[in-house]
KESE-971491 format. One line per 3 residues: for each residue z, x, y of C-alpha. Coordinates in steps of 0.25 Angstrom, whole numbers, plus 2048, in hexadecimal, padded with zeros to 3 digits. Each point is the difference from the previous one (the first is absolute). Layout:
Z,X,Y | ...
END
This chain:
800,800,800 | 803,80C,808 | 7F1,801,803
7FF,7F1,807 | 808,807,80B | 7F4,80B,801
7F7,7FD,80C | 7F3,805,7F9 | 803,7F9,7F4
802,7F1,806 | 7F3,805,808 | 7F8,803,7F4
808,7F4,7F9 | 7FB,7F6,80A | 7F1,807,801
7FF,7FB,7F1 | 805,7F3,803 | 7F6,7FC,80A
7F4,806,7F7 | 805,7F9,7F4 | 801,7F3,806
7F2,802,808 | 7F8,804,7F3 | 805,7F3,7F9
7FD,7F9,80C | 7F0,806,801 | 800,7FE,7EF
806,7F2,801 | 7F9,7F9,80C | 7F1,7FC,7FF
7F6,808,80A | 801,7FA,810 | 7F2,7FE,804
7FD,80B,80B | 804,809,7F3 | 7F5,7FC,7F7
7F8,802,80B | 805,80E,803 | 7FE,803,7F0
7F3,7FD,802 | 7FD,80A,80B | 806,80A,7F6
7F5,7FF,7F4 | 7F8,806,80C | 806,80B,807
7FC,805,80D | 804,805,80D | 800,7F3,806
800,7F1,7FF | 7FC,7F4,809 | 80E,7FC,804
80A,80C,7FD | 7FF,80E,7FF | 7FF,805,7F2
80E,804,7FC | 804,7F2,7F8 | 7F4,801,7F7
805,80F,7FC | 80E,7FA,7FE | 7FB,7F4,7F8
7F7,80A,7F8 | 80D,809,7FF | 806,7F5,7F9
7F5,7FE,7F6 | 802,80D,7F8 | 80E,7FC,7FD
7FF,7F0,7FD | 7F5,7F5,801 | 808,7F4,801
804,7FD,80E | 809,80E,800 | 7F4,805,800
7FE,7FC,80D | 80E,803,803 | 805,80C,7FB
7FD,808,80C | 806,7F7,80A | 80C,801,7F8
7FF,80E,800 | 7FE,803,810 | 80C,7F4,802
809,80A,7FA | 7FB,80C,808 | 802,7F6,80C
80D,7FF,7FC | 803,80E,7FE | 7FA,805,80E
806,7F4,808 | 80D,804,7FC | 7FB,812,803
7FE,7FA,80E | 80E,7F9,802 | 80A,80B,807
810,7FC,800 | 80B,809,7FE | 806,7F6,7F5
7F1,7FB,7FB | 806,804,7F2 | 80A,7F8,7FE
7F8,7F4,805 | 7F6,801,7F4 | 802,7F3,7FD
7FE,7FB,80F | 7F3,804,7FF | 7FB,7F8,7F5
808,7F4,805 | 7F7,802,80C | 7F3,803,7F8
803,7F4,7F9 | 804,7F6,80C | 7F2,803,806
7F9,7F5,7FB | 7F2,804,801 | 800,80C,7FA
802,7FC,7F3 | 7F3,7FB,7FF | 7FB,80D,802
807,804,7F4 | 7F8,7FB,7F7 | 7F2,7FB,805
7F4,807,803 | 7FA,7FF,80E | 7FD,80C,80B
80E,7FD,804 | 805,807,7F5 | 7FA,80D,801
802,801,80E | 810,7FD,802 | 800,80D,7F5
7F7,808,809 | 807,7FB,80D | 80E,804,7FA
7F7,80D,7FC | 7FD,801,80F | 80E,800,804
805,80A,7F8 | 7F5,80A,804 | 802,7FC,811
80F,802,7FD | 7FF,80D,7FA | 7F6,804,808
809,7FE,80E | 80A,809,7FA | 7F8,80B,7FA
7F0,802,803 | 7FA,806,7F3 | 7F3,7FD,7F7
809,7F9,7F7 | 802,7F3,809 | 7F2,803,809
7F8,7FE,7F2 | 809,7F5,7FD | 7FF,7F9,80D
7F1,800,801 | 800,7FC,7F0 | 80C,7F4,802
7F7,7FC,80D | 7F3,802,7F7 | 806,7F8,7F6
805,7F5,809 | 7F2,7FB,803 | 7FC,802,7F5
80A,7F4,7FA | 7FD,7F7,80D | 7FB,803,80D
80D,7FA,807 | 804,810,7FC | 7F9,805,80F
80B,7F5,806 | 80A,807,7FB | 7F9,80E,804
7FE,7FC,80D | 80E,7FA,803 | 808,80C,7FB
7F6,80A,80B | 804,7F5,80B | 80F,803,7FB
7FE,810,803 | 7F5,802,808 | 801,80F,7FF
7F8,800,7F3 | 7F5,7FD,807 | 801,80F,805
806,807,7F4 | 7F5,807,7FA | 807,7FF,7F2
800,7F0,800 | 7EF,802,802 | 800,807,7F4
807,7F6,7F9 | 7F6,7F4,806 | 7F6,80A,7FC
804,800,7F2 | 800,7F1,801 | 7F2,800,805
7FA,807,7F5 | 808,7F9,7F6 | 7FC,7F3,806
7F1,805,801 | 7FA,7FA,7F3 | 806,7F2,804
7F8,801,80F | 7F3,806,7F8 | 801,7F2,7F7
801,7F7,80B | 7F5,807,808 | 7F6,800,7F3
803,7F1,7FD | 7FF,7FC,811 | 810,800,803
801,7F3,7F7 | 811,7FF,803 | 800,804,80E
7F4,7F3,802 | 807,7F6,7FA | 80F,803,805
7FA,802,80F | 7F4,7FA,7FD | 7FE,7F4,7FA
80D,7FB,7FC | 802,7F1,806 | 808,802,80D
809,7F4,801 | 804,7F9,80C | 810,804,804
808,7F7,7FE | 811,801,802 | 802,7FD,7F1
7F9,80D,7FC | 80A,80A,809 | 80A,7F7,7FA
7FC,802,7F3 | 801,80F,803 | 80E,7FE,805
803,7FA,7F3 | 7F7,80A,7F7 | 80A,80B,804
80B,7F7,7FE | 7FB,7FE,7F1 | 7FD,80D,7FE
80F,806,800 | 807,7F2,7FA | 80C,7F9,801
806,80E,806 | 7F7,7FE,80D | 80C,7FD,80A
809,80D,7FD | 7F4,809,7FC | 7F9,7FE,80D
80D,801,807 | 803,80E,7F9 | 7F1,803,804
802,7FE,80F | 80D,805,801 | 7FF,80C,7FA
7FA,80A,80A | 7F5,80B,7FB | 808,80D,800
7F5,80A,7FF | 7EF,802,801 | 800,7FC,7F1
807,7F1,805 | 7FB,7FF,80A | 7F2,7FF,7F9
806,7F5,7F5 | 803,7F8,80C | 7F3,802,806
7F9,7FD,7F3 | 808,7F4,7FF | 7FE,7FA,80E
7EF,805,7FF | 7FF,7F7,7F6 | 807,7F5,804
7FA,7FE,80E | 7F1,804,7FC | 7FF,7F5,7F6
806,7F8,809 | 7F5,804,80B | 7F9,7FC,7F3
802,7F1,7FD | 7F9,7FE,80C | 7F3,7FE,7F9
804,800,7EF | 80B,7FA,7F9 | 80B,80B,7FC
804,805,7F4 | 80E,805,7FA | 7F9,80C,7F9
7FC,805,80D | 80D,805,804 | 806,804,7F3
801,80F,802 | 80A,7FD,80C | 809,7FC,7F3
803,810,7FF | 804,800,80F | 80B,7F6,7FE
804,805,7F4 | 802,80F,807 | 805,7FB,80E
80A,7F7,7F9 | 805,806,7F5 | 80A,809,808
805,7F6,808 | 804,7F8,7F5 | 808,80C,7FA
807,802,80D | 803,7F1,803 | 806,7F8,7F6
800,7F1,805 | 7F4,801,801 | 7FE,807,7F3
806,7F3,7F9 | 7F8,7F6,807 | 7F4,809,7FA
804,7FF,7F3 | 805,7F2,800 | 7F1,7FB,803
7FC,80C,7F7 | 805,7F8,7F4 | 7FA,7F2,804
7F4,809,803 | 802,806,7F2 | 800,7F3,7F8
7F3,7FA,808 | 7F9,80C,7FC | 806,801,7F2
7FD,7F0,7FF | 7EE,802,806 | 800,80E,7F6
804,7F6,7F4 | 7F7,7F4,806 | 7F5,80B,800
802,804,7F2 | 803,7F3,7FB | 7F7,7F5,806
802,7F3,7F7 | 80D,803,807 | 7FD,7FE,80D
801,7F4,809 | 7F5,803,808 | 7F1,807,7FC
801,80F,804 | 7F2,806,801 | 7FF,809,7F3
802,7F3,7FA | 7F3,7FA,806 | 7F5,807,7F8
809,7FA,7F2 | 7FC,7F4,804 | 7F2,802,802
7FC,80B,7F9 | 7FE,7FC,7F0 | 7FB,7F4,806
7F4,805,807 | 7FD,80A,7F4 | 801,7F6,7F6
7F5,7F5,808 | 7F5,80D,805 | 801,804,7F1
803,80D,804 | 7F5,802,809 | 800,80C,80B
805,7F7,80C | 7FB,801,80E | 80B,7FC,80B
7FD,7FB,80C | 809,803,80C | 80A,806,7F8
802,80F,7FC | 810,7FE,7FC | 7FA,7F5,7F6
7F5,80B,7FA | 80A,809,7FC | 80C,7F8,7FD
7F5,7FB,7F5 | 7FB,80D,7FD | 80E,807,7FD
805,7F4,7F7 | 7F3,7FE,7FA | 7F7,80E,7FF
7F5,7F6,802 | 7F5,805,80C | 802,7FA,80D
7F9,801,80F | 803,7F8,80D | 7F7,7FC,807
803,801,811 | 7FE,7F3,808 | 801,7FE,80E
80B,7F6,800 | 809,80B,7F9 | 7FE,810,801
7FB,80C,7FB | 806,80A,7F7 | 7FD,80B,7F6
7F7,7F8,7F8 | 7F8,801,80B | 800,80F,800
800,802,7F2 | 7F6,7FE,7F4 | 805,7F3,7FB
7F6,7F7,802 | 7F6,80A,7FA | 808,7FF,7F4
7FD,7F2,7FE | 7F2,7FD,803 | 7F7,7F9,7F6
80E,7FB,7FA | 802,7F3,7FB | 80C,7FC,808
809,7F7,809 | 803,7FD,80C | 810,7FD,803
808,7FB,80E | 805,7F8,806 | 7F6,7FF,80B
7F4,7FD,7F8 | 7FC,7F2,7F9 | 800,800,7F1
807,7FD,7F5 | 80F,801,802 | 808,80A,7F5
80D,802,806 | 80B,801,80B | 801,80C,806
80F,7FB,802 | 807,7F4,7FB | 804,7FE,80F
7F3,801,803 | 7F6,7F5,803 | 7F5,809,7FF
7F8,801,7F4 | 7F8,80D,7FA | 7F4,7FA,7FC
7F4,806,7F6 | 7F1,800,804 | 7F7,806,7F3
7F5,80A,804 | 7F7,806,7F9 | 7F9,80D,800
807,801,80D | 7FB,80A,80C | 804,7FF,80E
7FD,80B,80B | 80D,800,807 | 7FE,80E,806
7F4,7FD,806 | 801,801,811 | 7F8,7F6,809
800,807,80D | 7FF,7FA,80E | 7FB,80B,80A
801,7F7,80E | 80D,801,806 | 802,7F0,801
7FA,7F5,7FF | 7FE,7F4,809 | 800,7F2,7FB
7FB,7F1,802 | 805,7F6,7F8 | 7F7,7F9,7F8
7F5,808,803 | 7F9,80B,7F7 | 804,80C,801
7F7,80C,7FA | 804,80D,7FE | 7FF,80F,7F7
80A,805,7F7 | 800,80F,7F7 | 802,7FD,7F3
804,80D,7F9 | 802,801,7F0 | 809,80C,7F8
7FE,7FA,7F4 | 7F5,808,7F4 | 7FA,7F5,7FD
7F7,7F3,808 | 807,7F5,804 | 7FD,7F3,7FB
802,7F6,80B | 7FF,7F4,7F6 | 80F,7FD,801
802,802,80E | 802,7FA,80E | 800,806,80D
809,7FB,809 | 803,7FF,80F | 810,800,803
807,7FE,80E | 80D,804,7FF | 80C,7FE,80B
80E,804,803 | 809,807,7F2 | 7F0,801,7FB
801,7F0,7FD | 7F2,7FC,7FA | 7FC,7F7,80D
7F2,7FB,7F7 | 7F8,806,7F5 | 7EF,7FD,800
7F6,803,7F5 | 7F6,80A,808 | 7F1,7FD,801
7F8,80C,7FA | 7F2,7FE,7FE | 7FF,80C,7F9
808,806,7F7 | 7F9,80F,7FC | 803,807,7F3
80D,80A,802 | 7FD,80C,7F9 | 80A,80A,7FB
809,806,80D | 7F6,7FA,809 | 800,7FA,80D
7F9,7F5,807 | 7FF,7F9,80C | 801,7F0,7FE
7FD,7F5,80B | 808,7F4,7FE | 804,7F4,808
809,7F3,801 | 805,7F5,808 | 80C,801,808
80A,7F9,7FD | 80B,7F9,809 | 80B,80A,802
80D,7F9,804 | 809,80D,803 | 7F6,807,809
80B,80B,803 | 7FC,80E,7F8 | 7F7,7FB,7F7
7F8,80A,7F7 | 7F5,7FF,7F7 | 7FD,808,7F4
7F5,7FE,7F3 | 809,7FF,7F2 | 7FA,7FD,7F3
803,7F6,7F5 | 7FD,802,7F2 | 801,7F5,7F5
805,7F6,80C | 80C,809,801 | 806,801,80E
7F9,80A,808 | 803,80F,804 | 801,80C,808
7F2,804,802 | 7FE,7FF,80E | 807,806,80B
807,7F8,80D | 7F9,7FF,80C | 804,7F7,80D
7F9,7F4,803 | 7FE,7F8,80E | 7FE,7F3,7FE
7F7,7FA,80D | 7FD,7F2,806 | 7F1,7FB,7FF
END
């Protein structure tokens, strides 16, 4: 018993606790949907893919060569938890940190939000590791300047965007905590480290035309503000840390930052908080945003905690609420039949078998959902695509060889958008249904690019309007236009489809192999209610399947007669 009272060994007692408890928990709870669809990035490994940087796929593929049930998506994220764990508490300085061992891990575990990250799979989980990393190597490298924390600060920095590209806010915020790196010749060396590490990823984007940076600057929906999203943002960061937000908070802006290394928790803490504040101004936030100010909190607050102890007992009276709810959503997850509500891992047992057993097995296009094409494809094996549509988004599918893979396939069509035969809920709380569409010797040409060259058109309703589009093939072979429509969109605030018409084309030439042409095409303009922002763009629909992202956005003017 001696060796309970031993600081290292409670330490490396507790450190076992919390990987034992998170592999059961990633072995017994069904894939979340964003996970499958990080599992599929990982059977194609690059140095980039449309919505993340790379890292995920690396940990998901990590995972794979130890299991291949859903550990094998999770092994890795168990792994880096535990190195969280280990450099969170390297970071922590207190005279009696020792014999509060057991403070610690009542605080790890009264922060609500981290949990999750315990366990699942997103670009979260490798960057809190690589931000904890980052930490480390700035402390040591405000005490004593040597290769050892330059390379490690440059490959911690490096490695930070390569998990997520919130890792350059937490870059940035710790320079505007000491601006004196900015001429320490020492911390270039590091950024250029970083740089070169970072290289391959900016090489990708370039060869593939920047695919992340013009979706999340580019062509995301802005939304309208409204107060309830920077509400929502008050209460995201309210979630994020639990039952234990009223004296952790506290403890946070009460205890003052006593050096440089501090000073930048503080800073990283307050960055994130008021930039995605500034952000909800035209998107709708999100909890994960903010989740690598968790290490802040825990670091700021721990030595308070140790050296008040009122408040100490407050933390740990809503520590242990806050340990029963999470202990009772762990069980929940792992145990569904369980639960009174429907979690999301859940949702694809409901649907799943269902849909496998009415498409016999077929390879299965999805439209509008890329989380549905690879919860499918990891709980069946069979070969799955989706297919992008306006009304929804794009994704990797778009970038990668999917749809490739399926054409001249006998297969179907599944959503919940589409009209055809219904198969399943996607949720019993649902009311939409996933309905089936059979196609055969499928082929669509989702790739293709239908170019307007003029800056913006100008518009009468109800009169014919005649114009020129660049159509631009990659694909090896001609394209059969037999099962495909040409379609004029107008499009309005949050990218709402405002009207769709069928393009009049009097002549429809052969597309050879990587060719291009130039096409003349018309309509009539239709009545546009909402005349504010309106765009138009050409989409194509294959099989009577909601049209895509061929075309690209211009203006459009509408004028009186």
């Amino acid at each position: 018993m001696k060796y309970l009272k031993r600081p290292e060994f409670q330490f490396a007692l507790l450190i076992l606790f919390f990987f034992v408890i998170n592999l059961c928990q990633g072995y017994f709870t069904r894939l979340f949907e964003d996970e499958a669809y990080y599992f599929v990035w990982s059977k194609d490994l690059a140095f980039g893919y449309f919505d993340h940087p790379p890292l995920v796929a690396l940990w998901v593929k990590f995972s794979s060569f130890f299991f291949q049930n859903e550990l094998g998506v999770r092994f890795f994220s168990v792994l880096s938890f535990t190195v969280l764990l280990i450099m969170v508490w390297k970071l922590i300085e207190h005279p009696k940190k020792s014999e509060f061992v057991w403070l610690y891990f009542a605080l790890i575990f009264s922060v609500a939000f981290l949990q999750v990250f315990g366990f699942i799979t997103t670009p979260d989980t490798p960057l809190l590791m690589f931000t904890a990393l980052f930490f480390y190597f700035y402390k040591r490298f405000l005490v004593k300047v040597n290769w050892f924390s330059i390379i490690g600060l440059g490959l911690t920095m490096s490695g930070m965007l390569y998990s997520k590209y919130h890792g350059l806010l937490v870059i940035i915020f710790v320079v505007l905590s000491n601006l004196k790196l900015l001429t320490n010749f020492r911390f270039w060396t590091a950024v250029l480290i970083a740089f070169i590490a970072f290289t391959p990823h900016l090489f990708w984007q370039y060869q593939n035309d920047f695919p992340s940076i013009r979706y999340h600057l580019l062509e995301r929906a802005k939304k309208p503000y409204s107060l309830d999203k920077t509400l929502l943002h008050f209460v995201n960061q309210i979630a994020i840390v639990g039952l234990t937000f009223p004296v952790v908070y506290a403890a946070f802006f009460k205890q003052k930052a006593r050096n440089k290394f501090e000073r930048a928790l503080k800073f990283v803490w307050f960055g994130f908080f008021f930039f995605f504040l500034y952000s909800t101004l035209n998107t709708t936030p999100q909890a994960q945003w903010t989740v690598v100010g968790l290490i802040s909190l825990i670091v700021i607050t721990f030595p308070f905690f140790v050296e008040n102890e009122q408040w100490r007992k407050w933390l740990l009276i809503l520590a242990g609420i806050n340990f029963l709810v999470i202990i009772i959503a762990r069980i929940l997850l792992m145990a569904p039949s369980i639960s009174p509500i429907e979690l999301e891992p859940q949702w694809s047992e409901n649907w799943v078998e269902e849909v496998k057993e009415k498409t016999q097995g077929k390879p299965l296009v999805f439209v509008n959902s890329y989380r549905g094409a690879s919860i499918y494809n990891f709980y069946t094996g069979i070969k799955t695509h989706s297919y992008s549509i306006l009304k929804g988004r794009k994704s990797q599918y778009d970038l990668s060889h999917f749809e490739d893979h399926m054409q001249h396939e006998n297969v179907f069509a599944v959503g919940t958008l589409i009209e055809g035969t219904p198969a399943a809920k996607r949720n019993s709380s649902s009311d939409k249904w996933i309905n089936i569409i059979p196609i055969e010797n499928y082929q669509t040409y989702q790739k293709l690019q239908c170019i307007i060259e003029i800056p913006s058109f100008e518009l009468k309703e109800n009169e014919r309007f005649e114009f020129s589009l660049v159509v631009k093939s990659i694909y090896p072979e001609s394209v059969d236009w037999s099962n495909t429509v040409f379609f004029g969109v107008f499009q309005g605030e949050k990218n709402k489809i405002l009207a769709k018409i069928p393009l009049i084309i009097e002549s429809l030439p052969v597309l050879k192999q990587a060719d291009t042409f130039l096409l003349s095409a018309s309509f009539i303009v239709p009545t546009i209610v909402e005349k504010e922002d309106v765009t138009f763009r050409v989409g194509l629909g294959f099989y009577d399947l909601p049209e895509g992202f061929q075309g690209n956005k211009i203006p459009v003017e509408f004028i009186s007669k």
